[in-house]
Every structure is written in C-alpha cells, then in structure tokens.
C-alpha positions as CSV (number, residue, x, y, z in Angstrom):
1,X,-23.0,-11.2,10.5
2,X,-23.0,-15.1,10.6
3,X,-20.0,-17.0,9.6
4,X,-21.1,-18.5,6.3
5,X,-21.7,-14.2,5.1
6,X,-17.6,-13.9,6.3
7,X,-16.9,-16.9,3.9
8,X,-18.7,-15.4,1.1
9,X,-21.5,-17.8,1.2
10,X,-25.2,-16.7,2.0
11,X,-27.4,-17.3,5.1
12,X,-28.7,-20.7,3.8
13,X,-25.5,-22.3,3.7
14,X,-25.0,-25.1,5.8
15,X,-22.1,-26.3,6.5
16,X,-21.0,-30.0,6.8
17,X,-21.8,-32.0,9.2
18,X,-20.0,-35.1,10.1
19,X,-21.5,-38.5,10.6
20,X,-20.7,-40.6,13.9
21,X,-17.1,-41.8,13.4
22,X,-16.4,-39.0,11.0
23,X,-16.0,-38.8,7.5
24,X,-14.0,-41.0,5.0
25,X,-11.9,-41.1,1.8
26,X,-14.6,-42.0,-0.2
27,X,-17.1,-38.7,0.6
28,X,-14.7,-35.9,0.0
29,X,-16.0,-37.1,-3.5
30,X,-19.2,-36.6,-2.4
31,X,-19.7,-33.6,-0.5
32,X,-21.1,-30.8,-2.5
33,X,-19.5,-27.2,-2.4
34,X,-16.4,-28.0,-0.2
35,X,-13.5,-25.2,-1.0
36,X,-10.9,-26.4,-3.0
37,X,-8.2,-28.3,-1.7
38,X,-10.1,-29.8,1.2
39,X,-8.2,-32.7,3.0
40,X,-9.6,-35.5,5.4
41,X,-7.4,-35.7,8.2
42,X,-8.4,-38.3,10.8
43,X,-11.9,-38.3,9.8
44,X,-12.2,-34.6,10.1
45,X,-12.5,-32.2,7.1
46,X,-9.1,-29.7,7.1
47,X,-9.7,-26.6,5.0
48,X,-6.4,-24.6,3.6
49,X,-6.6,-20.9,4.1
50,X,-5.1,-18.8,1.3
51,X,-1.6,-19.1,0.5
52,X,1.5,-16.5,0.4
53,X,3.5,-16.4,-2.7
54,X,6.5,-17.8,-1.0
55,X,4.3,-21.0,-1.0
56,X,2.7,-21.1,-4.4
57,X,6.4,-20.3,-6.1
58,X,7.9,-22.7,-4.0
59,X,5.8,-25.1,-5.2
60,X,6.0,-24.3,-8.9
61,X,9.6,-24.6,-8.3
62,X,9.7,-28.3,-7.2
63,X,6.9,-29.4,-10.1
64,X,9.2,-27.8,-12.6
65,X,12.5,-29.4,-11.6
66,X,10.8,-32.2,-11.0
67,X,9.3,-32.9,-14.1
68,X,12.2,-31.9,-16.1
69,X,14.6,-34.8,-13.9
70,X,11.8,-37.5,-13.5
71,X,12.5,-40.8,-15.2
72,X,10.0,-42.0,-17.2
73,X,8.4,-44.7,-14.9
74,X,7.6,-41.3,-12.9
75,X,5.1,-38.3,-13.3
76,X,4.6,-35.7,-10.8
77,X,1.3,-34.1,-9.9
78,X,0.6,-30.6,-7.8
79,X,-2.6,-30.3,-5.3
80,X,-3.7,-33.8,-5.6
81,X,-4.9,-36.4,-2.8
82,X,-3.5,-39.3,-1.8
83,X,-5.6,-42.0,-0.1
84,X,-3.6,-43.1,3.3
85,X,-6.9,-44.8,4.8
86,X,-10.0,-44.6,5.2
87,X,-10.3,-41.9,7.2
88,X,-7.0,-40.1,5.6
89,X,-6.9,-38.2,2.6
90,X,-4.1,-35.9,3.0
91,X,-3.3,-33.1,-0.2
92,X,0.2,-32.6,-1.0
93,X,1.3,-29.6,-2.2
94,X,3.9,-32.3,-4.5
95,X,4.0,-35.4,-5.3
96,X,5.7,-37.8,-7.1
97,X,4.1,-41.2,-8.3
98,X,4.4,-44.0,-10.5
99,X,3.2,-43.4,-13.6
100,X,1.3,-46.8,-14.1
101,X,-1.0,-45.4,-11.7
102,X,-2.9,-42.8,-13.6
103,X,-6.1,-44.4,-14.4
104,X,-7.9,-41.1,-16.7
105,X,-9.0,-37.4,-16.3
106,X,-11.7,-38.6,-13.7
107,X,-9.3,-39.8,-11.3
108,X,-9.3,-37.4,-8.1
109,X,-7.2,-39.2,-5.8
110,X,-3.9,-41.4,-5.8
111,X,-3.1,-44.4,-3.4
112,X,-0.3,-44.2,-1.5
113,X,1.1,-47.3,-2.9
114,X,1.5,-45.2,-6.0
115,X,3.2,-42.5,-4.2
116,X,6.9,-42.4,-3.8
117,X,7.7,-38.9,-2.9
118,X,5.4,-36.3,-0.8
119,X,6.0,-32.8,-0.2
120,X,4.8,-30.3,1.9
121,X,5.4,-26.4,2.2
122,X,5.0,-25.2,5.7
123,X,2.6,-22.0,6.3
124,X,1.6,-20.8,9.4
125,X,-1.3,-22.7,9.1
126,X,-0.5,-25.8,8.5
127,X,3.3,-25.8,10.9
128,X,1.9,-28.6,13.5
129,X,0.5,-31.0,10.5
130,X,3.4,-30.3,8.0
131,X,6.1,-31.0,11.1
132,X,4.2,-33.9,13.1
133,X,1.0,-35.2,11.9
134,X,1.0,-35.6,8.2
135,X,4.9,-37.0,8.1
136,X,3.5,-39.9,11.2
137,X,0.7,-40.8,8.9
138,X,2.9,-40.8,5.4
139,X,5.4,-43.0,7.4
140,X,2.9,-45.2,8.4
141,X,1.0,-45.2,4.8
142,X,4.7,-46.4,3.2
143,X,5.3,-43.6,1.5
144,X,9.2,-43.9,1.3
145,X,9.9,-40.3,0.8
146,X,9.1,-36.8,2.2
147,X,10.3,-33.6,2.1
148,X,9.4,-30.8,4.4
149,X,10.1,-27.1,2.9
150,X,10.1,-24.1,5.0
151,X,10.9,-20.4,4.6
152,X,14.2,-18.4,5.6
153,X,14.8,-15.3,4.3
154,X,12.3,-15.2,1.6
155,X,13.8,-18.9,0.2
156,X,13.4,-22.2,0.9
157,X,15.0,-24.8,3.1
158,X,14.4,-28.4,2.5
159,X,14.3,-31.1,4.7
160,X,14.5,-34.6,3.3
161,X,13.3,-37.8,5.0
162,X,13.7,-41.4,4.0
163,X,10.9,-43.9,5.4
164,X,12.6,-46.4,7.9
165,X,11.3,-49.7,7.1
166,X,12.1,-51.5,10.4
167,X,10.3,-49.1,12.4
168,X,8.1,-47.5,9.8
169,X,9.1,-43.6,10.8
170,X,11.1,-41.6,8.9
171,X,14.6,-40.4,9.4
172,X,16.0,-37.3,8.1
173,X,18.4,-37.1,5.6
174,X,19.6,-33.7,4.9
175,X,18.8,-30.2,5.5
176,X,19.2,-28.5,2.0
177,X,19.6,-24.8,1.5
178,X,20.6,-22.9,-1.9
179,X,20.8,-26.0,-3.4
180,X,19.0,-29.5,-3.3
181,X,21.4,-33.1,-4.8
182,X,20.1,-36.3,-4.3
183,X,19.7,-39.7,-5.3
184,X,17.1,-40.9,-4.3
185,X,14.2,-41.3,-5.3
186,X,15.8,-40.4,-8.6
187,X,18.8,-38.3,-9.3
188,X,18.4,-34.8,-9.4
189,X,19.6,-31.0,-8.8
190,X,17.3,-28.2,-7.8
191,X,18.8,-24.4,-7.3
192,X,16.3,-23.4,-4.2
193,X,17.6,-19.6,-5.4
194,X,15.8,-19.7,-8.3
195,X,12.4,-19.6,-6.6
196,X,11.5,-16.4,-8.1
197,X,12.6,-17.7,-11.6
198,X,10.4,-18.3,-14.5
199,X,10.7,-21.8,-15.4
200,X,11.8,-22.6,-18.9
201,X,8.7,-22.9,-21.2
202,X,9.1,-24.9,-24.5
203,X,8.5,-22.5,-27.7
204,X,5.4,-23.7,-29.8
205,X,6.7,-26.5,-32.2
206,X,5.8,-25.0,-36.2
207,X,3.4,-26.6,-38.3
208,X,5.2,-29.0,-40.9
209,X,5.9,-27.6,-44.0
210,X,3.3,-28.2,-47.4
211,X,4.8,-28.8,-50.5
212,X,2.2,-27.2,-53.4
C-alpha cells in the first residue's frame, strides 16, 4: 500500500516538494491540500499528528481563562501562525496578541511583533521542538513571553519564561502546578485542576421587549 493510501489520500497524490532553499512564510498560503495546522519550521513543512485530549482540554483551558482576564488592548487566538521569518511560521497552540493587529476574517497569520505571549502543549511529538527549538526561535523573534505546558498525572504543569533582552533567550520564571498567578503579561489566575471543567458559557441575551 503506498503512503499517500495510509494517509487517506489516493494514489495520485503527490506530496510537496520543496524548492532549493526550502519553503517560506509566504507559500504555506499557497500550497494546496496541506493538513491543517501545518507549520514551516526552518524552511521545512512540520505536520501535527492527532492530538490526546489532555492536549486539546489543556488548551481550551488557557483560551478560556485567558480571554476572560485579558485587558482590552489584548485578544487571544488558538491554532493560529505567527510569522518569525521567512522561513519560520511556527503554530501556537495559544497565543496572545495585541489587538490592533487583527487586520479581517482573511487574515491567516500574525507577526510576531504582534505577539506578546506564545504557548505550547508538549506531546510526544512535538517534545524536542516544544523544549528547544521553537522557544530558540520565539526568543530570537522578540516574543517576550512563553509558556511551556506539559502533562503529570493527567494535569498540567506550566512553565513560564520571560524573553531576556540583553541576550535575547529566555529565562524561566516559574514552574506552576495546580495553580498559575502572574503578572505579567497581564494579571491573572488560572486553576490548572479545572482542566476537565466546562468553561462558563454566557446564557443567550432575550430579545427586547415590544410594547403593542
């Protein structure tokens, strides 16, 4: 059975090819039928295998508590690029940017000048990028906060980071389990027990009443 029939594709598929000196920011745009969530690391496409629920609840738990705690300069965005280079184009499973940069619906990707908070949940695929590589190239990109979460005993631990300017590498700030209190970027409080909580949903507002 060939490889693109394992992937569900059929026999004509053909799968990309990268140009001398690798691919850039600019044709993950361009490249027809990639999977979703397909990152450009180093010029090289990096495609996410499927994730465990300890990852995808993790991450609704951090886009939840921090919407609800960003200030209003802020917005926060799940599964969305951020363009480091030209041949980096990193996904974050979080992310918090300024707000002032959201151009429209059309926009697929966010500068990391924008970008003021990245986070990454650790899976056993992604270990060596989430621990080494992608922190190196955040730190490098100016991104002046990341937070690295990984799994102990079915919750998370969170280690925070805070970009050194003077030497452009971050240093870590805190190793958070059960609960997550910081300052910075913004102030805020996260329960890391609650993982397996529904987050609070706002009831439907009722129609205004009609005199007649």
């Amino acid at each position: 059975m060939s490889p693109a029939r394992d992937y569900g594709l059929d026999d004509d598929y053909e799968w990309p090819r990268p140009p001398a000196g690798g691919w850039t920011a600019d044709d993950l745009d361009e490249l027809p039928n990639l999977p979703p969530h397909t990152e450009l690391i180093d010029g090289s496409l990096v495609f996410v295998s499927p994730q465990t629920r300890f990852h995808l609840r993790t991450i609704r738990l951090l886009e939840y508590a921090l919407l609800s705690q960003a200030p209003d300069e802020y917005d926060v965005d799940r599964g969305f690029s951020v363009r480091l280079d030209r041949r980096n184009r990193p996904e974050p499973d979080v992310l918090v940017y300024r707000a002032d940069a959201d151009t429209g619906p059309q926009q697929t990707w966010h500068h990391s000048d924008s970008v003021v908070l990245a986070i990454e949940v650790v899976s056993e695929d992604s270990m060596e990028r989430d621990r080494d590589v992608k922190p190196r190239k955040y730190a490098a990109a100016g991104i002046l906060h990341y937070w690295r979460v990984e799994e102990s005993d079915g919750l998370p631990v969170v280690y925070t980071y805070e970009l050194d300017r003077a030497t452009d590498t971050y240093t870590v700030t805190g190793i958070h389990h059960d609960r997550l209190k910081l300052t910075v970027p913004f102030p805020l409080t996260i329960d890391l027990g609650a993982i397996n909580r529904r987050p609070p949903v706002a009831s439907p507002s009722e129609p205004p009443q009609t005199s007649g």
